[in-house]
C-alpha positions in Angstrom: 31.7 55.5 18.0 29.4 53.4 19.7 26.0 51.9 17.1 22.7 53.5 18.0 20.0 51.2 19.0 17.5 50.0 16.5 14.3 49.8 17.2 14.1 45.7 15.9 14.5 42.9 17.6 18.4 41.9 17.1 17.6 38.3 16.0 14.0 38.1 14.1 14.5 34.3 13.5 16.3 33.1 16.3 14.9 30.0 17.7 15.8 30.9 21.8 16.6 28.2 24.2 12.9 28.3 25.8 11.8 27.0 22.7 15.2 23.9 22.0 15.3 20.4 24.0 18.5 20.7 25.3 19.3 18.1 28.0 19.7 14.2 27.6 17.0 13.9 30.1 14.3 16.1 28.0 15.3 14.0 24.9 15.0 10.8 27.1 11.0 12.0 28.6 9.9 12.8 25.0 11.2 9.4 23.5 9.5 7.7 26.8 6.0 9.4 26.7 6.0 10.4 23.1 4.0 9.2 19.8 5.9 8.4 16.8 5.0 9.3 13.4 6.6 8.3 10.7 7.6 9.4 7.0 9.8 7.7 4.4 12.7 10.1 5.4 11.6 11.6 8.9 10.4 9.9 12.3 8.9 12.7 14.9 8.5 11.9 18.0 5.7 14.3 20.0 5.2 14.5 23.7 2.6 16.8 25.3 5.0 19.5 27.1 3.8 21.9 29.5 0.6 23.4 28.9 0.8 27.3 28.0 4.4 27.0 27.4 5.7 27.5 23.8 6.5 24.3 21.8 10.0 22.7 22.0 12.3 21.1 19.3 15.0 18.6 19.7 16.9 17.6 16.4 19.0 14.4 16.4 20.5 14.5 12.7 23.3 11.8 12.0 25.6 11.2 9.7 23.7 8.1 9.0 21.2 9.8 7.2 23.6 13.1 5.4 27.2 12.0 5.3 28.2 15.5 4.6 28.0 18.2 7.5 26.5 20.9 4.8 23.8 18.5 4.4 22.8 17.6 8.1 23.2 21.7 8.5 20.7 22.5 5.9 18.4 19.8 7.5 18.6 21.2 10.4 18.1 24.7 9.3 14.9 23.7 7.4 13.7 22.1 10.2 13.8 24.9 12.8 12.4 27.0 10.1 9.7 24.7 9.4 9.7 24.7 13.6 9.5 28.1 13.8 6.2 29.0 11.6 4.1 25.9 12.5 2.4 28.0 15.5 2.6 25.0 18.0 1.8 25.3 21.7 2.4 22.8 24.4 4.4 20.1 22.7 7.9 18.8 22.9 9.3 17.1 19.3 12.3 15.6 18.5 12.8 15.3 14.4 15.2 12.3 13.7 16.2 12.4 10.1 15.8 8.6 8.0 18.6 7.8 5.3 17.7 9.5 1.9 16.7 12.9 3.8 20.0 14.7 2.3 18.6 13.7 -1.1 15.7 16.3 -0.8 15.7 19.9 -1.8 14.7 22.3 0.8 10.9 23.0 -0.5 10.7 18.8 -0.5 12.0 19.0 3.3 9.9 21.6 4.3 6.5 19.8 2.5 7.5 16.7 3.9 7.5 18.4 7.2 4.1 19.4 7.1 2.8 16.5 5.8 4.0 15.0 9.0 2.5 17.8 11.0 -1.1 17.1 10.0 -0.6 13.7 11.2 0.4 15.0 14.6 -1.6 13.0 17.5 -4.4 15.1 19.0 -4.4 16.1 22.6 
C-alpha cells in the first residue's frame, strides 16, 4: 500500500547541495580570495559568494584534529547545524577544525562557533 503524502517537507534540516562547497576548485577560490579568522580550535575562512545567493559551507575536518570518526562526525554535524541557523547570505566558508576541537562538547562547539561569526569580516 503505497504511503500518503504529507504535507511537510520530507527533510526539515537538510542542508541541500545549493547551500555545500562541493568541488576542489570552490574550496581552492575561497582559500584564494577569503579572510581567515581564527579561534584556538577553529580557522574559517570567508569569501564573498554570489550576491542574492544563499551562503555556502565547506568542511575540511581531519583526523589531525579528532582521531576518532564519531568525533569528526559530531563536528561536522554541529557545524552544519550551527550553518544552518546563522541566517547568512552571500558568503562562501570553509570551517577547518584545529587540534583539541574533539575535546569540546557540542554546546562549547556551537558557542565557539558564534563567537567566530561575530568576528566575520564585513562586506
Amino acid at each position: 500500500m503505497p504511503r500518503a503524502a504529507s504535507a511537510l517537507p520530507r527533510k526539515p534540516f537538510g542542508f541541500p547541495r545549493s547551500h555545500r562547497l562541493l568541488k576542489p576548485d570552490e574550496f581552492r577560490a575561497v582559500f584564494r580570495t577569503g579572510q581567515r579568522v581564527h579561534h584556538r580550535h577553529w580557522m574559517l575562512v570567508v569569501a564573498p559568494g554570489e550576491t542574492g545567493a544563499p551562503a555556502r559551507l565547506g568542511l575540511a575536518v581531519s583526523k589531525k584534529c579528532a582521531k576518532r570518526a564519531v568525533d569528526r562526525n559530531r563536528i561536522k554535524r554541529v557545524t552544519r547545524d550551527w550553518f544552518r541557523h546563522a541566517g547568512l547570505q552571500g558568503v562562501d566558508i570553509v570551517v577547518t577544525g584545529k587540534r583539541g576541537v574533539a575535546d569540546l562538547n557540542k554546546a562549547e562547539l556551537r558557542e565557539s562557533l558564534h563567537r567566530l561569526q561575530r568576528r566575520f569580516p564585513k562586506p
